[in-house]
N, C-alpha and C positions, 0 to 999 in steps of 0.2 A: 530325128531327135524330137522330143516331146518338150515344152519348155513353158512355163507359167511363171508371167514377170508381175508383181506388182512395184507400180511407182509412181509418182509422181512429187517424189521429195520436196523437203530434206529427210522425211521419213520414208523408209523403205523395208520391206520386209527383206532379209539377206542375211547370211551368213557371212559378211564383208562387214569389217570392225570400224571401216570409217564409218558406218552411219547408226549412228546411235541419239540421235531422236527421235526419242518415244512417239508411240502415237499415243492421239488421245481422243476424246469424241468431240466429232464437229470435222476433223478430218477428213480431208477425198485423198482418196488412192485409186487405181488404174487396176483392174483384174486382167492380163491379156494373156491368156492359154492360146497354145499355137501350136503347129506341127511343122517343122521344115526340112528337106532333102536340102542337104547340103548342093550347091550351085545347080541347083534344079528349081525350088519354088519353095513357095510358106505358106501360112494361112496363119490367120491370127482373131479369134473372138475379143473385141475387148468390151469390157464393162466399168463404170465411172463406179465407187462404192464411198458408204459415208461409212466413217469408227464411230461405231454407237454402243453404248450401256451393252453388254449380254446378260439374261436373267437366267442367272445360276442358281442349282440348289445349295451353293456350297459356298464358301469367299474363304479360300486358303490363305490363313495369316491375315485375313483380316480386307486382301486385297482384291481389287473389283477387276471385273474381264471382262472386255469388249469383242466386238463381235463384227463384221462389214455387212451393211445393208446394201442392197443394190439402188442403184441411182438409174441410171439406164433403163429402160424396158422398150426393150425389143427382143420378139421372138428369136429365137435361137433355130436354125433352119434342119430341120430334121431329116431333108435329105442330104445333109453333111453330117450326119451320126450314124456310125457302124452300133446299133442299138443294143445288137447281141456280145459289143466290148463289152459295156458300161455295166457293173455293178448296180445291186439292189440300189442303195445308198442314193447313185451318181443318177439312177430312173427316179427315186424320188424327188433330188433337189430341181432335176430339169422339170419333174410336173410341179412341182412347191415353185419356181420361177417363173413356167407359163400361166398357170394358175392367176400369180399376183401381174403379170403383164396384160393378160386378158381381162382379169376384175378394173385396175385402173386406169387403163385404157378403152375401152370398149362402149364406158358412157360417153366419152368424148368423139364419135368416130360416127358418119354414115351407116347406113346398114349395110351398102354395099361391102365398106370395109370393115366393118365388126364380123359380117359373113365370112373375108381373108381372114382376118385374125382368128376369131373360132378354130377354121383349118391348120391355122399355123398354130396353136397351142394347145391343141389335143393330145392330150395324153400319149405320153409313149408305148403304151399297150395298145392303143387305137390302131397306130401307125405301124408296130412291127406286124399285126396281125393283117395288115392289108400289104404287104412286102410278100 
């Protein structure tokens, strides 16, 4: 089963009629995509995110849409991605994600370990091409 929770209430994203506070911006939610075999094992990415403004070309009725930022930055381990699953889209936001974790990170860091990170946020065309 494939399963992506966000939470950290009382707002939640859900299809479950008990939770109906809104989000709004300044909000933290939890992003956790996971994959588990039932009584076998799981795994779980999670990511801390803020609700902030989204800059739309449109405001339907009037009204404004938010969007989740990452809070978190840490690479996402690339030899835990089946590359040739993932959708165009899904290669872009993972190099749109390592991108902003290596530019923010990276001034703060040893060379020793800005050299790790480099590796770990290269492009996902870098990486299937050397598989």
């Amino acid at each position: 089963a494939i399963l992506s929770v966000l939470s950290a209430g009382p707002h939640l994203i859900s299809f479950r009629e008990r939770y109906k506070t809104p989000m709004v911006p300044g909000m933290v939610v939890t992003n956790e995509p996971g994959y588990y075999e039932k009584g076998a094992f799981g795994i779980r990415i999670e990511n801390v995110m803020e609700v902030v403004h989204a800059d739309t070309p449109h405001r339907f009725g009037g009204r404004a849409f938010f969007t989740l930022k990452s809070m978190t930055l840490a690479p996402i381990q690339h030899a835990l991605i089946q590359h040739e699953l993932l959708t165009p889209r899904e290669i872009e936001w993972l190099d749109s994600y390592h991108r902003e974790v290596a530019t923010k990170l990276r001034p703060l860091l040893d060379d020793e370990t800005a050299m790790w990170l480099d590796r770990q946020t290269r492009p996902c065309a870098s990486v299937c091409s050397t598989h």
